[in-house]
C-alpha positions as CSV (number, residue, x, y, z in Angstrom):
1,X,62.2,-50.4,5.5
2,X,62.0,-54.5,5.0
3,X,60.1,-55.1,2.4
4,X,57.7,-57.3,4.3
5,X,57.0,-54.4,6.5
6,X,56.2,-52.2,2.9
7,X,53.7,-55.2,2.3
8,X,52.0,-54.8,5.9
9,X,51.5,-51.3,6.0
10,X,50.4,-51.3,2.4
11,X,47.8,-53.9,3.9
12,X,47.1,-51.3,6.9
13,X,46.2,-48.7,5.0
14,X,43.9,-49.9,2.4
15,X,42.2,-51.8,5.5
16,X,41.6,-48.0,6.7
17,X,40.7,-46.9,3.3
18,X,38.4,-50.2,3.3
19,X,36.4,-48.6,6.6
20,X,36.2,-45.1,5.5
21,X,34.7,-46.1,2.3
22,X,32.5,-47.9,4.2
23,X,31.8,-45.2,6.8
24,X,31.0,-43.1,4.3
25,X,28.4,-45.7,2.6
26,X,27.0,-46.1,5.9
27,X,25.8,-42.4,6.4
28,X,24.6,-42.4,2.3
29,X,22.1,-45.4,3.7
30,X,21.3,-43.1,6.9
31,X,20.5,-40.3,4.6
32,X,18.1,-42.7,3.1
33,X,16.2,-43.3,6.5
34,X,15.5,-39.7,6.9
35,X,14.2,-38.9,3.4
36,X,12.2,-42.1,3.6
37,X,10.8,-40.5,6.4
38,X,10.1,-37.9,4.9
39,X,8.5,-39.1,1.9
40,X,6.3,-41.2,4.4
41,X,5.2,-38.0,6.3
42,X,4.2,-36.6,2.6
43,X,2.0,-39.0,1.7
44,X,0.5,-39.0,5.1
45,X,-0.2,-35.3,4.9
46,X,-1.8,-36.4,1.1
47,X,-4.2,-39.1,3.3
48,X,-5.2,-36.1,5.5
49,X,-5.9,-33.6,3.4
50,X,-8.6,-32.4,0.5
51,X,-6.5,-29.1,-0.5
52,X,-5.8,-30.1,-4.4
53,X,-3.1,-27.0,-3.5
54,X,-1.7,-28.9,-0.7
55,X,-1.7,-32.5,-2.5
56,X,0.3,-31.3,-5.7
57,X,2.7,-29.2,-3.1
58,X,3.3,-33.1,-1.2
59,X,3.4,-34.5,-4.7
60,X,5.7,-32.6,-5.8
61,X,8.1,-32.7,-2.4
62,X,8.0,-36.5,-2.9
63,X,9.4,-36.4,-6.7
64,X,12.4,-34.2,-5.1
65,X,12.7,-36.5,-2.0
66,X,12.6,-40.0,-4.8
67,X,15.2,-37.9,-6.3
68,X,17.6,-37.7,-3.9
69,X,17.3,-41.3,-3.0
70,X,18.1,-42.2,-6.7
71,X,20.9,-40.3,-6.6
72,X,22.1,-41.6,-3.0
73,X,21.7,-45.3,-4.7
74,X,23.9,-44.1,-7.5
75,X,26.4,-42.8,-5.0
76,X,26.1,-46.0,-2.4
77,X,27.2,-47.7,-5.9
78,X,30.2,-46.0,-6.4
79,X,31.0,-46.3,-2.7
80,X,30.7,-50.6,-3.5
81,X,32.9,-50.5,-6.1
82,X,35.5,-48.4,-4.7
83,X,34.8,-51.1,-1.5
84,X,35.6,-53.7,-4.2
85,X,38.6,-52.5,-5.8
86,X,40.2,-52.1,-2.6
87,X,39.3,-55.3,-1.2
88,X,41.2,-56.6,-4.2
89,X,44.2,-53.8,-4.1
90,X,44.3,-55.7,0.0
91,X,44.5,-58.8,-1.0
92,X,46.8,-58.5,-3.7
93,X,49.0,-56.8,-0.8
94,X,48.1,-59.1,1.3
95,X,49.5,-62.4,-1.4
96,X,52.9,-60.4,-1.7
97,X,52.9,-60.2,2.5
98,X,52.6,-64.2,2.4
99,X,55.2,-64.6,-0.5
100,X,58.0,-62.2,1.4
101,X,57.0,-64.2,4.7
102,X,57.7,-67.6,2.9
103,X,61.1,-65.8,1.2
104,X,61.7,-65.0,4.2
105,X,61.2,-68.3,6.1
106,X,63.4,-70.3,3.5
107,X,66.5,-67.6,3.5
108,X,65.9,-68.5,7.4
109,X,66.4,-72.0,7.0
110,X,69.1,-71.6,4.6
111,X,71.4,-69.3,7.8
112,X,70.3,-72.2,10.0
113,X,72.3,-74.8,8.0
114,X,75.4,-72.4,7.7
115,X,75.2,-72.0,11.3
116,X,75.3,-75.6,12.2
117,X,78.7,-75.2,14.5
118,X,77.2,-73.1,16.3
119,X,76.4,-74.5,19.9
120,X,73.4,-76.6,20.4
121,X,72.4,-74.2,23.1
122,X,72.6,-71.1,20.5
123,X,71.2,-73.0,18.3
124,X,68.0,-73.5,20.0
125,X,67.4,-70.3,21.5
126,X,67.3,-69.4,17.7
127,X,65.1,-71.6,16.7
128,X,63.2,-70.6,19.7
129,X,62.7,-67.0,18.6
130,X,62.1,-68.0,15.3
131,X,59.2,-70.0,16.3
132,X,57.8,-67.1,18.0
133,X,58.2,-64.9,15.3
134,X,56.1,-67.4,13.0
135,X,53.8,-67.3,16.0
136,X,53.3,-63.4,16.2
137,X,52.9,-63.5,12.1
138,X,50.4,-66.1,12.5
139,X,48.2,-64.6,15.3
140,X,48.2,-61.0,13.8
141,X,46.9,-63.0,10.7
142,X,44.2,-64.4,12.6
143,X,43.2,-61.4,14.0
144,X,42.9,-59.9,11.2
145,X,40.9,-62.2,9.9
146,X,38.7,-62.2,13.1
147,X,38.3,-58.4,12.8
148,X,37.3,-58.8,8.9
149,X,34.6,-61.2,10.1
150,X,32.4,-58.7,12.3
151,X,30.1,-56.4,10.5
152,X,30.7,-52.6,10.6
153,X,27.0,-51.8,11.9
154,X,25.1,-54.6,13.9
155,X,21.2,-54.8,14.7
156,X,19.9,-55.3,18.2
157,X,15.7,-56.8,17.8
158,X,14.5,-56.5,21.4
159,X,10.8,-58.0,21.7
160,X,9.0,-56.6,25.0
161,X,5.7,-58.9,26.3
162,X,3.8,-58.4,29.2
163,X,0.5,-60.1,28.9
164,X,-2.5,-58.1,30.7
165,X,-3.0,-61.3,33.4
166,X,0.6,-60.6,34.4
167,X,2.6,-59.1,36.8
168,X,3.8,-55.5,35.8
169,X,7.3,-55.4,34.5
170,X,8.8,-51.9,33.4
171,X,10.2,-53.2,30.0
172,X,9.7,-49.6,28.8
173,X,12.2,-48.9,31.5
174,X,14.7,-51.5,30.6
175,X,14.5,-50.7,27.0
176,X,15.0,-47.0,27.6
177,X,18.0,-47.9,30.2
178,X,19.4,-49.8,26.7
179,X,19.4,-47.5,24.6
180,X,20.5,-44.8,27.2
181,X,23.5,-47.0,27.7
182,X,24.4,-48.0,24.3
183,X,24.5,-43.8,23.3
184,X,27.2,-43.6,26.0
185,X,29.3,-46.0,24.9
186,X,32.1,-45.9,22.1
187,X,30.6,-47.5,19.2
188,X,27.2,-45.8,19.4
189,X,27.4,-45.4,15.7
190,X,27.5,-49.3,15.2
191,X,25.0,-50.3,17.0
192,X,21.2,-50.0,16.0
193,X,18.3,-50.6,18.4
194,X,15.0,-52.1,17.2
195,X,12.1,-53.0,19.4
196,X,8.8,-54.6,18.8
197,X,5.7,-54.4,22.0
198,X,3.1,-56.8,23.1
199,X,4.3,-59.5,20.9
200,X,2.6,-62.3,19.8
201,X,4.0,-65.8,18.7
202,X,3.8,-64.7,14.4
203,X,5.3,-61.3,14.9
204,X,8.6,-63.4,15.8
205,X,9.6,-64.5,13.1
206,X,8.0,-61.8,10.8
207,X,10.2,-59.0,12.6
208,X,13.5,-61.0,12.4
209,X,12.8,-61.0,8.4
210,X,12.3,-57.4,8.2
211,X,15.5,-56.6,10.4
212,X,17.5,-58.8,9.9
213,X,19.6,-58.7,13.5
214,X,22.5,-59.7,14.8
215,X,21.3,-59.8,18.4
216,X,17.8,-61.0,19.4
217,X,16.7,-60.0,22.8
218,X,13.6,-61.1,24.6
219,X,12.5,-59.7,27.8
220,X,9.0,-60.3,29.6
221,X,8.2,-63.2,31.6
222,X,9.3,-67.0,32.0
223,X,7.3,-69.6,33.2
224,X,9.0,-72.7,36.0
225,X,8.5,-75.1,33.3
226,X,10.9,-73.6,30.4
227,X,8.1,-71.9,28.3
228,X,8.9,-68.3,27.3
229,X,5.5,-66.0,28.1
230,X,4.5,-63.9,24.9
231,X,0.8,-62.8,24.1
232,X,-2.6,-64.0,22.3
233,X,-4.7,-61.4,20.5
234,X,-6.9,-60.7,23.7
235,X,-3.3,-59.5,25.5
236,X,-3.4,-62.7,27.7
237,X,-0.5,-64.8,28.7
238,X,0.6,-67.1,25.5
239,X,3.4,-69.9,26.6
240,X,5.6,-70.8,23.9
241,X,8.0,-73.7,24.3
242,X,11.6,-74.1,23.8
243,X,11.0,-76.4,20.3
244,X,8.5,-73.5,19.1
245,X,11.5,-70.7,20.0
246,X,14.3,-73.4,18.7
247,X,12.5,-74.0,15.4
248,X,12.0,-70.5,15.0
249,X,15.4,-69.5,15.1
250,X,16.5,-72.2,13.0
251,X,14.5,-71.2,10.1
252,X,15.9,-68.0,10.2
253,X,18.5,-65.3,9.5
254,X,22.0,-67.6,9.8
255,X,23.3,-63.7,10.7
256,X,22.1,-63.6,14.2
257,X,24.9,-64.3,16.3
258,X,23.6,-63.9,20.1
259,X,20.2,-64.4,21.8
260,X,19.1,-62.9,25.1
261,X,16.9,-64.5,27.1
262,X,16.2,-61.6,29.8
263,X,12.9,-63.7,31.9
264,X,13.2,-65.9,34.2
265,X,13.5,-69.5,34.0
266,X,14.8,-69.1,30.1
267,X,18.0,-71.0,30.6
268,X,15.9,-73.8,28.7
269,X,15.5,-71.9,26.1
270,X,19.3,-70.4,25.5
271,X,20.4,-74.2,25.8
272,X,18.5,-75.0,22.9
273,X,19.2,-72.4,20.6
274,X,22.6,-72.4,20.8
275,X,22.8,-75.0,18.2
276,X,21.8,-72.6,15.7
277,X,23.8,-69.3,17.3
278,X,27.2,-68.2,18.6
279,X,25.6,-67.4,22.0
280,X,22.9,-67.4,24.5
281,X,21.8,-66.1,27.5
282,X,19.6,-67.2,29.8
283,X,18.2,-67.0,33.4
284,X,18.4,-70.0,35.7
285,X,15.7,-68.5,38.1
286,X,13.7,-65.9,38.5
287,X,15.5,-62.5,38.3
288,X,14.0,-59.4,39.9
289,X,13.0,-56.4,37.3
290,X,15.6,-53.8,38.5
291,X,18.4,-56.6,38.3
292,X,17.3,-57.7,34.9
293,X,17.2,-54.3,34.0
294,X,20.7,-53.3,34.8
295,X,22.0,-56.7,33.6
296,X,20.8,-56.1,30.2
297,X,21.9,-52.5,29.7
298,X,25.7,-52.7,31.2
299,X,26.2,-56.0,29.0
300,X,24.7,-53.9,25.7
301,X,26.7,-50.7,27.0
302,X,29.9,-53.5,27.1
303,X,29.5,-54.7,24.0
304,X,29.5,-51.1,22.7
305,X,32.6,-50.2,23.8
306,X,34.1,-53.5,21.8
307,X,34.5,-56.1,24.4
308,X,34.2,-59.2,23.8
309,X,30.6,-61.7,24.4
310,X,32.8,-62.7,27.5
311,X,33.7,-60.0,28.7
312,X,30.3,-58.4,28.5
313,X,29.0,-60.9,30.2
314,X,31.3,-60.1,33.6
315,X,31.4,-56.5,33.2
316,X,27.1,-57.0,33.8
317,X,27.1,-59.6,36.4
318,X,29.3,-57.2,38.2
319,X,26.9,-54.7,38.1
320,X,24.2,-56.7,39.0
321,X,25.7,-57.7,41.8
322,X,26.1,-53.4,42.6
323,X,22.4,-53.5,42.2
324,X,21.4,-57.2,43.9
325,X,24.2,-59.3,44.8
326,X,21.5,-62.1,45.7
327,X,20.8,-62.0,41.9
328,X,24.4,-62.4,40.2
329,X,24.1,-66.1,39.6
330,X,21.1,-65.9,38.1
331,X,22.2,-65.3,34.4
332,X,24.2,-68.0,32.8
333,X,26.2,-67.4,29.3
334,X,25.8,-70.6,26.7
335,X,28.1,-71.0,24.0
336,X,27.7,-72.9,20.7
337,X,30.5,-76.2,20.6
338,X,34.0,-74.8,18.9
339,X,33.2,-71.2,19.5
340,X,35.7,-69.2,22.4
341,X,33.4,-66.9,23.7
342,X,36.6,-64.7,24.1
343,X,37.5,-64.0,21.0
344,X,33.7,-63.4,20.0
345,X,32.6,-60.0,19.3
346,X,29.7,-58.5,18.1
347,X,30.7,-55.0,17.8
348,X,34.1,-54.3,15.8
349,X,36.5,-53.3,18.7
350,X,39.1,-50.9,18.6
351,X,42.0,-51.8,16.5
352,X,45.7,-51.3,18.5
């Protein structure tokens, strides 16, 4: 074996040690979700009861429960600086991959000037497969670094409004149909599903600092004139511009990658956020519940299975038009300048 190939596989595999280290820090920080449940339940029981029996019984479970998150922080620790050590082990690997490719490249150039006689038509079909070697290297570089670049577990914030002096919409339905969707799909595991009801202008940006998301997804109703519909304290109808939503999102998390404008007339809205994200989507119209619906849950379902922002995009305007071909125009993808919405994924995809 060429010892360039030694380098790359030696990359390879503590690439794959890199994501099972980091698989297994992942479910550490899930065990942390449940206990925290837990310890939430406790102390709830504690609120509800007078039994001193029963409080130094809940008491006593939460010490345990603390317990066992101070010893999963301890172990998500370890898990870091194993991630660390490796990272470093890869790169080193990674330096001795670039040094053989260069060795490589200038015992190359060295043949080429012993092989001058050789026909001018030889000559540049050599040259010609060199050049698409370097090519190949290059790419599979890139990609590499691409695939580095997107997060192992990602964050979907869906806010749901329907203001009581509006129409009905069956958000509940479409959020359901989400999540349904998302469970079926291949990368179940990396995907996380938050939602927040009946939301009013503040709770906006006070979710997206407690979650932190990669996706933000907003579905209720749009008004003709751009304004995105979202609630005042009564439960009526609060219109929100774009600047109010643009602002928002600029003072925020730099991690959220994608928005989704599913209400109709938003396109205004995804135009003017995509200075400040990778991606937006937004309808030019109005867009009938059932289509919305099944828009939004085969483009989440997509992105699941590790297709690209792009390719998502088609796979749920197909469907749409399955479900209302009248509709399939309606949504419209907007991409931030210098960004190929091909090569954009939100979910890590498979690797070949």
């Amino acid at each position: 074996m060429a010892l360039i190939d030694t380098y790359r596989n030696n990359m390879q595999r503590k690439r794959q040690e890199i994501v099972s280290l980091r698989e297994k820090m992942a479910k550490e920080s899930e065990k942390k979700t449940g206990i925290n449940t837990k310890i939430l339940s406790a102390k709830s029981a504690i609120s509800r009861t007078k039994s001193e029996l029963t409080i130094k019984s809940k008491l006593n479970e939460i010490s345990r429960l603390e317990k066992s998150l101070s010893d999963i922080d301890k172990a998500i620790a370890n898990l870091e600086k194993k991630i660390a050590s490796k990272e470093k082990e890869y790169n080193t690997e990674a330096k001795k991959h670039k040094a053989e490719e260069e060795k490589q490249r200038k015992k190359q150039e060295q043949e080429d000037k012993q092989r001058q006689k050789v026909s001018e038509r030889t000559f540049q079909k050599i040259n010609q497969a060199i050049a698409a070697q370097q090519r190949q290297q290059s790419d599979m570089q890139n990609d590499i670094e691409r695939l580095k670049a997107v997060p192992e577990k990602i964050t979907v914030l869906f806010f749901a409004t329907n203001p009581t002096n509006t129409s009905k919409l069956r958000l509940d339905e479409e959020s359901r149909t989400i999540q349904e969707m998302i469970r079926k799909s291949e990368h179940r595991d990396s995907i996380f599903f938050e939602s927040r009801w009946a939301v009013r202008p503040l709770d906006i940006l006070q979710a997206i600092n407690e979650v932190n998301p990669d996706v933000v997804h907003f579905s209720g109703h749009g008004a003709s004139h751009g304004d995105l519909v979202l609630e005042n304290t009564d439960g009526t109808a609060k219109f929100v511009t774009k600047e109010a939503i643009t602002q928002t999102i600029m003072s925020s998390s730099d991690k959220i990658h994608l928005i989704f404008f599913n209400a109709c007339f938003s396109y205004e809205q995804a135009q003017s956020v995509i200075n400040y994200v990778d991606a937006a989507i937004g309808m030019t119209t109005s867009v009938g519940d059932a289509a919305a619906c099944a828009f939004a849950a085969q483009f989440y379902s997509s992105l699941g299975f590790g297709f690209s922002v792009q390719k998502a995009f088609e796979q749920a305007k197909g469907v749409m038009m399955l479900e209302d071909p009248d509709e399939c125009n309606t949504p419209e993808l907007y991409v931030k300048d210098g960004v190929d919405v091909d090569t954009l994924f939100i979910v890590k995809p498979v690797e070949n």
